[in-house]
KOLSEVO-863279 format. One record per residue (C-alpha): residue number from 0; x, y, z. Coordinates in pm, 1 decimal. Layout:
# KOLSEVO-863279
SITE     n          u          v          w
SITE   NUM          X          Y          Z
...
***
This chain:
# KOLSEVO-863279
SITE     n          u          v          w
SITE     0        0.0        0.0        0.0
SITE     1      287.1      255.0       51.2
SITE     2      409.7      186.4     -287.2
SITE     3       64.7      300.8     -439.0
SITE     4       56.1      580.9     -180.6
SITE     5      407.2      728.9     -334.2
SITE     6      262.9      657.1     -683.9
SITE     7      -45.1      880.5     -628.8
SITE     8      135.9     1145.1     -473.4
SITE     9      419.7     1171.2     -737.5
SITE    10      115.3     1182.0     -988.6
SITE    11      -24.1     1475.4     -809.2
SITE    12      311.7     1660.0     -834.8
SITE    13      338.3     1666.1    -1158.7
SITE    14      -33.6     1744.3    -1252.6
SITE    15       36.3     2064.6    -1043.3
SITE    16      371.5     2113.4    -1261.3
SITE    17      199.4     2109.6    -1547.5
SITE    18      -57.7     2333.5    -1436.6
SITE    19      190.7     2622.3    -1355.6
SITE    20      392.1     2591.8    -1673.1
SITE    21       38.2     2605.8    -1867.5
SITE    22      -47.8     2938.1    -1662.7
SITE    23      314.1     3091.4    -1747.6
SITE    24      233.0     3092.9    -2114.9
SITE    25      395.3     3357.4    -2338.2
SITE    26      215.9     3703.8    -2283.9
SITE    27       -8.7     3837.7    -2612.2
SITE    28      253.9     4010.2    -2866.4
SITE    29      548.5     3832.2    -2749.5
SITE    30      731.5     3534.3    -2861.8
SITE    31      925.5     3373.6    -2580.4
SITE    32     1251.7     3526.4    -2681.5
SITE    33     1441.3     3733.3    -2459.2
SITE    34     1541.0     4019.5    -2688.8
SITE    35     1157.5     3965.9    -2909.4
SITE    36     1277.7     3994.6    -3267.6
SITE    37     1423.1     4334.8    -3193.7
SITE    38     1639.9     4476.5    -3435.8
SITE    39     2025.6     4541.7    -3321.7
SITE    40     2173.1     4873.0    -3248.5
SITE    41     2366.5     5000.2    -3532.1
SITE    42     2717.6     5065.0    -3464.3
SITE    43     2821.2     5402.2    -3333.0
SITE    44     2970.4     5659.7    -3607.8
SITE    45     3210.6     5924.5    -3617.9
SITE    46     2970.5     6213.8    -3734.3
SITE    47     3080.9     6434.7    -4032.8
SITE    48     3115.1     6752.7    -3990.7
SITE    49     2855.7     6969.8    -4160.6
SITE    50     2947.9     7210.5    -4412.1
SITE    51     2886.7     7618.0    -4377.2
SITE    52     2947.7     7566.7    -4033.4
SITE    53     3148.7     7873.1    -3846.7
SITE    54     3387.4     7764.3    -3533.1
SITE    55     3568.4     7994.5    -3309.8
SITE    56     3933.1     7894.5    -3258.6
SITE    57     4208.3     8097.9    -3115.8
SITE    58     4514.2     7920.1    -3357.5
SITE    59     4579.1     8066.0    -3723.9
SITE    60     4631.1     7717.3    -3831.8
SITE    61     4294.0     7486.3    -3849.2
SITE    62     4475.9     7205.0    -3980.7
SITE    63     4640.3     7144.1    -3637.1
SITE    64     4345.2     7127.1    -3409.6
SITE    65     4250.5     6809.0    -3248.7
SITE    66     3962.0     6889.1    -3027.4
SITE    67     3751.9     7164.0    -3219.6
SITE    68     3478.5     7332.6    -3008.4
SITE    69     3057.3     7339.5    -3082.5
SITE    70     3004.9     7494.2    -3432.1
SITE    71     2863.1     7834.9    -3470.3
SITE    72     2624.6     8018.0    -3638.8
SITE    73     2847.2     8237.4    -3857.4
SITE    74     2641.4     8526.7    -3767.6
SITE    75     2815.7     8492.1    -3452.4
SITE    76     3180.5     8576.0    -3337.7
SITE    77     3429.7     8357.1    -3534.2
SITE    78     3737.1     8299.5    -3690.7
SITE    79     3695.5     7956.1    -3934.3
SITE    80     3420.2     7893.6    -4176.8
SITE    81     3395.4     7529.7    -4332.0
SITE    82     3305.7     7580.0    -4702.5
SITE    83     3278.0     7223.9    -4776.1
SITE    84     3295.0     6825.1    -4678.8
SITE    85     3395.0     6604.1    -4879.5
SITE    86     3473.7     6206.1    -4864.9
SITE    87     3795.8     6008.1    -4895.3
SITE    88     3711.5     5691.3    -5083.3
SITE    89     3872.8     5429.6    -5262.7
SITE    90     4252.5     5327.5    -5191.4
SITE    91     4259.6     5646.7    -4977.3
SITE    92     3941.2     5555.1    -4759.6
SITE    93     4086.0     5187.5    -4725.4
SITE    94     4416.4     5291.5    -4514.0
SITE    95     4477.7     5269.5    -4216.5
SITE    96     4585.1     5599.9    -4155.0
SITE    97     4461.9     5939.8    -4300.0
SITE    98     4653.3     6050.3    -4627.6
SITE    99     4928.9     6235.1    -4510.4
SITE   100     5046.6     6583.5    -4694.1
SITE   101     5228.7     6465.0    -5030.7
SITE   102     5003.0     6165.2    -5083.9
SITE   103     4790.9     6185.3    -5367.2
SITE   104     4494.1     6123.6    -5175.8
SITE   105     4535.6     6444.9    -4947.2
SITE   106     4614.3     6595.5    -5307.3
SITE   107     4340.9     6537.0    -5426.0
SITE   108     4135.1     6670.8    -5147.7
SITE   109     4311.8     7035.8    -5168.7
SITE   110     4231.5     7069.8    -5496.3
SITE   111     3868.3     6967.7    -5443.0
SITE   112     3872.8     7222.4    -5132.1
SITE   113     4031.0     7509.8    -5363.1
SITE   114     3767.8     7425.7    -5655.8
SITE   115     3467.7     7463.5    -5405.5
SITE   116     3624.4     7728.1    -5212.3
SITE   117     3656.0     7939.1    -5564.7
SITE   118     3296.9     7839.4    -5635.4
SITE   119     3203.9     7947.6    -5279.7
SITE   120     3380.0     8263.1    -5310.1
SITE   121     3291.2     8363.0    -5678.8
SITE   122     3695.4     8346.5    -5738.9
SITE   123     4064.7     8172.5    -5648.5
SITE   124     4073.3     8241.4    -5296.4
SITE   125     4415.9     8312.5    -5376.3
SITE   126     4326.3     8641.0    -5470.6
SITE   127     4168.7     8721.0    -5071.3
SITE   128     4370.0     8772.8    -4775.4
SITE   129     4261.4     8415.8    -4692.0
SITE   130     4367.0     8117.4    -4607.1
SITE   131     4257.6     7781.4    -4724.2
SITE   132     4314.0     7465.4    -4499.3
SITE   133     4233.9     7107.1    -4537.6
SITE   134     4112.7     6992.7    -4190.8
SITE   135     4134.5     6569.2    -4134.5
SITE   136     3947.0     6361.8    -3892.5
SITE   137     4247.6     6240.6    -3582.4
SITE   138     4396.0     5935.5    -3618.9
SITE   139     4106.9     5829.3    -3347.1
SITE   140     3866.2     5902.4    -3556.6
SITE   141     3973.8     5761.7    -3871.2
SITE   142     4037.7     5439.2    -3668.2
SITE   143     3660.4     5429.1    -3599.3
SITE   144     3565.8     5503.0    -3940.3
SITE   145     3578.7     5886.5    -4015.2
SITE   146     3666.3     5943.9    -4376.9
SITE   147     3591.6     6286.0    -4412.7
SITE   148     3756.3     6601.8    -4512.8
SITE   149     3667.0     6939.2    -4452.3
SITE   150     3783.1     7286.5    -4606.2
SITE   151     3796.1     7516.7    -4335.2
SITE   152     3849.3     7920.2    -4475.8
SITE   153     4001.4     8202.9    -4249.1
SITE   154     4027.8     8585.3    -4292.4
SITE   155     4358.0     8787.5    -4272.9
SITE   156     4354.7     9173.5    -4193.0
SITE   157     4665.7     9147.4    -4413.9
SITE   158     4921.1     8904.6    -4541.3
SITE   159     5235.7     9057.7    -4347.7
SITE   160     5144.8     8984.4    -4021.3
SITE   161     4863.2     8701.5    -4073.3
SITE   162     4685.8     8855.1    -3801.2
SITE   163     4279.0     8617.7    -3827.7
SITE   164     3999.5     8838.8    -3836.5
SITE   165     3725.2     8809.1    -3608.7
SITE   166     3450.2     8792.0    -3826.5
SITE   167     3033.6     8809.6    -3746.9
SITE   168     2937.0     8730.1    -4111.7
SITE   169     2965.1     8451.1    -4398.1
SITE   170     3295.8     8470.2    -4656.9
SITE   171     3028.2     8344.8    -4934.9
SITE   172     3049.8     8580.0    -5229.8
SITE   173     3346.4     8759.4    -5080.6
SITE   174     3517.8     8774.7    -5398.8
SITE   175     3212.1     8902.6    -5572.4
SITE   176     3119.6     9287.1    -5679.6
SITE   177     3306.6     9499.8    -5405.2
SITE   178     3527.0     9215.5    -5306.3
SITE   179     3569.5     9295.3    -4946.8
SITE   180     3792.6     9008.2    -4891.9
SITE   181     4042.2     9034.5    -5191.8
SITE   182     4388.6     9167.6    -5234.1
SITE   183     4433.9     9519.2    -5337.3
SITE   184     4646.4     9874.1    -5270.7
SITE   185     4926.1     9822.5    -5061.5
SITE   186     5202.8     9999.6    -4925.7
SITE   187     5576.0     9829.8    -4920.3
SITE   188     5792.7     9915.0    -4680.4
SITE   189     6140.5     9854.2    -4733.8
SITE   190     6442.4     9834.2    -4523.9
SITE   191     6851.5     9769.7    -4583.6
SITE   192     6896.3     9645.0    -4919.8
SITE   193     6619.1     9714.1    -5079.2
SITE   194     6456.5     9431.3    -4897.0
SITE   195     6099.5     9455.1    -4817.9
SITE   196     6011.3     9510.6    -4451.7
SITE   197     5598.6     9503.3    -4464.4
SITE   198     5360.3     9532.8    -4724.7
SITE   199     5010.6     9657.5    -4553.2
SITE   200     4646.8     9712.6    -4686.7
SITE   201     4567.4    10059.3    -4797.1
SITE   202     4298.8    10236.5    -5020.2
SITE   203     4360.2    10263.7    -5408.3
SITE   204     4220.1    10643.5    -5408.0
SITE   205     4496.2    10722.4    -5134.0
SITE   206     4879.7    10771.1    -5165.5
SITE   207     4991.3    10383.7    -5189.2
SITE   208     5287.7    10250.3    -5384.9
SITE   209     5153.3     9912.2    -5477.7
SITE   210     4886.8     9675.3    -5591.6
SITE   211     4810.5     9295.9    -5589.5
SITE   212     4780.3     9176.9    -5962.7
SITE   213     4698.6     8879.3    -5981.9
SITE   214     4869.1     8468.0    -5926.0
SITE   215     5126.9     8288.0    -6142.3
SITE   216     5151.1     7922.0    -6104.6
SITE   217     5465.6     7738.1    -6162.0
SITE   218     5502.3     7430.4    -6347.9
SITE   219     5475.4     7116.2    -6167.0
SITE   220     5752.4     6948.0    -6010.7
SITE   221     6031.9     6917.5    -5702.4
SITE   222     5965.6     7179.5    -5466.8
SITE   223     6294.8     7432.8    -5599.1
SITE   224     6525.0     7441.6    -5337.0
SITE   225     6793.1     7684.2    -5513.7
SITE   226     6669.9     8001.0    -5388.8
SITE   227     6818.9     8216.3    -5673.9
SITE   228     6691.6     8066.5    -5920.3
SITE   229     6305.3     7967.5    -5745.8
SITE   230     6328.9     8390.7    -5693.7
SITE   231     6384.6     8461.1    -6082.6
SITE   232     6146.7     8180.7    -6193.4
SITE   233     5874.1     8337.0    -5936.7
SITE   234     6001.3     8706.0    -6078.3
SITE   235     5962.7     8590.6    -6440.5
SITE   236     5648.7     8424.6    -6395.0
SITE   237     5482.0     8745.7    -6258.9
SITE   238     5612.8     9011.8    -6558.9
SITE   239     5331.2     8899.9    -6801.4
SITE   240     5066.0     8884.0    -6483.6
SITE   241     5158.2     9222.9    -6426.2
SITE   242     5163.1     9351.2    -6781.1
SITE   243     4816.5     9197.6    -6851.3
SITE   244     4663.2     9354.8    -6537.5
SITE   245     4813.5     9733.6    -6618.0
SITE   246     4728.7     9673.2    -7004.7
SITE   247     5078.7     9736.3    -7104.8
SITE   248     5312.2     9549.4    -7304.8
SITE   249     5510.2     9293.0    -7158.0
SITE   250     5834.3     9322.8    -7305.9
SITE   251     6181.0     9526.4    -7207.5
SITE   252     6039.7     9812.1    -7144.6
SITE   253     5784.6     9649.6    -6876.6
SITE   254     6035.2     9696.6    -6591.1
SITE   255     6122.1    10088.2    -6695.0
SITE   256     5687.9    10138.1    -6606.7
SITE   257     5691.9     9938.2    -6327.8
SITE   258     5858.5     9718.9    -6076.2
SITE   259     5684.0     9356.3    -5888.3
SITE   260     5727.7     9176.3    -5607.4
SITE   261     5648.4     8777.3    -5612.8
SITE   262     5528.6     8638.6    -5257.2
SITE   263     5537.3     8232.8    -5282.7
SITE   264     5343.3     7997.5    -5091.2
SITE   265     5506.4     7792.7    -4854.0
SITE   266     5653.6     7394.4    -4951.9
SITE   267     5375.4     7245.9    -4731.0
SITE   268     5112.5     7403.9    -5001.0
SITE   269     5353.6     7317.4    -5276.7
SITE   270     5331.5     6961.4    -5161.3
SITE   271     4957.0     6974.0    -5201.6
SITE   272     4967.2     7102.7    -5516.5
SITE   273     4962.8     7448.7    -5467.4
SITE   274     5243.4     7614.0    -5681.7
SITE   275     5096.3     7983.6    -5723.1
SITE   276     5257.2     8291.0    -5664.3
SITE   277     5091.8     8604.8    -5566.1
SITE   278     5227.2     8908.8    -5771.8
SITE   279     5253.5     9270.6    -5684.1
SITE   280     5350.6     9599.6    -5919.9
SITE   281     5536.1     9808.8    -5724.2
SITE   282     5633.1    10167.1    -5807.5
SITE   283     5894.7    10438.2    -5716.0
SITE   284     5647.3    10677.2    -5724.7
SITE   285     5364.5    10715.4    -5552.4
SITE   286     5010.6    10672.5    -5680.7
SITE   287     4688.4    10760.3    -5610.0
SITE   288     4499.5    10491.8    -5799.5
SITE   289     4435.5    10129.2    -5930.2
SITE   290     4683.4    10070.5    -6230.2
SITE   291     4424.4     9817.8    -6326.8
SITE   292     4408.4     9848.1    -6720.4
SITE   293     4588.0    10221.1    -6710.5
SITE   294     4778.3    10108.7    -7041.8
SITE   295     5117.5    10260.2    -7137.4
SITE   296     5013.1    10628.9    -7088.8
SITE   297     4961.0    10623.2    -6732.8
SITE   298     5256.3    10390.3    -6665.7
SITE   299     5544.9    10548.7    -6951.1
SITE   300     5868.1    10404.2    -6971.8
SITE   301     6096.7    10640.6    -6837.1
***
């Protein structure tokens, strides 16, 4: 009788199992799964940086920045405007590293930055007291999948002392009708030997003895590391830019009208494919206005 005692009893046990596993049944909407179908979280991203974005930094040189503060509106106090964003891709996006300066990857994002920044500005921001830089996500960053560029523009109050502007408006058309950003009237300085101590900003309709003419680009190639002869190449390159923006000839007599001064860029921007010069007519005598088109009677050989 104890044996069919026990047997009852463990009957009874389970019946009451089964009873609470068939009251714990799934509840309505749900499938027994822990995480219910849902869909995973999508890996975190390095977010690009947006473009016509304005950034207040205290450095003259954007490209060395590693933690950049909240964007702006550009409205507001500032000294960088981004004027673009584009994308490494390709061999360059498949590195380990971000294209360093040289490579033709970071090459071929300066020219992309110069060709937006001239459409951006209505002309080769080489003709502004600017300064164009090519701004790269840290190594960081690129590790966890940044592959963005950005082409950060800054504002001179002249190109002697590089001092940034402060500015409270958009660069955007700057190059356009009045041009308040380019090159123009200048004074030159000079010291012993004839060798030029500052060249400052000054009105064409005042007493000035110079004006910005225009760039010259050199041919492609080794950065030129003879300085004589990189000066007379640069010198040579800017007669003819100088001749074409006074309407005068360009032949011997060019230098008996007018003198010029050639102000390179530095080998960093050579390296990137920047190989313009920035040319300057400079006269012994002072003038009073723009020698823009004032053809061989208002600049005689004497």
């Amino acid at each position: 009788m104890r044996g069919r005692r026990l047997s009852t009893g463990a009957l009874a046990v389970v019946g009451v199992v089964t009873l609470l596993l068939s009251a714990c049944g799934n509840p309505a909407g749900t499938d027994g799964d822990l995480t219910n179908n849902w869909k995973a979280l999508p890996d975190a991203k390095i977010p690009t940086p947006a473009s016509g974005a304005c950034y207040s930094i205290t450095t003259d040189n954007p490209a060395s920045v590693t933690k950049w503060p909240a964007p702006v509106e550009c409205t507001a106090s500032h000294t960088v405007e981004t004027v673009y964003v584009g994308q490494f891709t390709g061999e360059e996006a498949g590195q380990s590293s971000a294209p360093s300066t040289g490579s033709k990857g970071r090459r071929t994002a300066y020219e992309t930055c110069a060709a937006e920044a001239k459409t951006f500005l209505g002309d080769d921001w080489r003709n502004g007291r600017l300064e164009l830089s090519v701004v790269l996500p840290i190594a960081l960053h690129w590790q966890g999948g940044a592959r963005w560029f950005r082409c950060d523009m800054m504002e001179y109050l002249d190109l002697d002392d590089y001092a940034v502007v402060t500015r409270t408006a958009s660069l955007k058309g700057g190059l356009t009708g009045e041009k308040p950003v380019a090159l123009g009237c200048i004074t030159v300085t000079t010291g012993a030997n004839n060798r030029i101590d500052k060249m400052t900003p000054a009105k064409c309709d005042t007493n000035h003895n110079g004006e910005y003419v225009g760039v010259y680009d050199l041919p492609d190639g080794p950065y030129p590391t003879d300085r004589a002869a990189a000066s007379k190449a640069r010198l040579d390159g800017c007669a003819p830019v100088v001749a074409a923006y006074a309407g005068v000839p360009n032949d011997a007599d060019l230098s008996f009208r007018v003198g010029w001064i050639s102000s390179p860029f530095t080998e960093i921007e050579w390296g990137l494919g920047n190989r313009g010069v920035r040319c300057y007519a400079h006269s012994a005598d002072p003038l009073n206005k723009s020698i823009k088109g004032i053809g061989p009677a208002g600049l005689p050989a004497d």
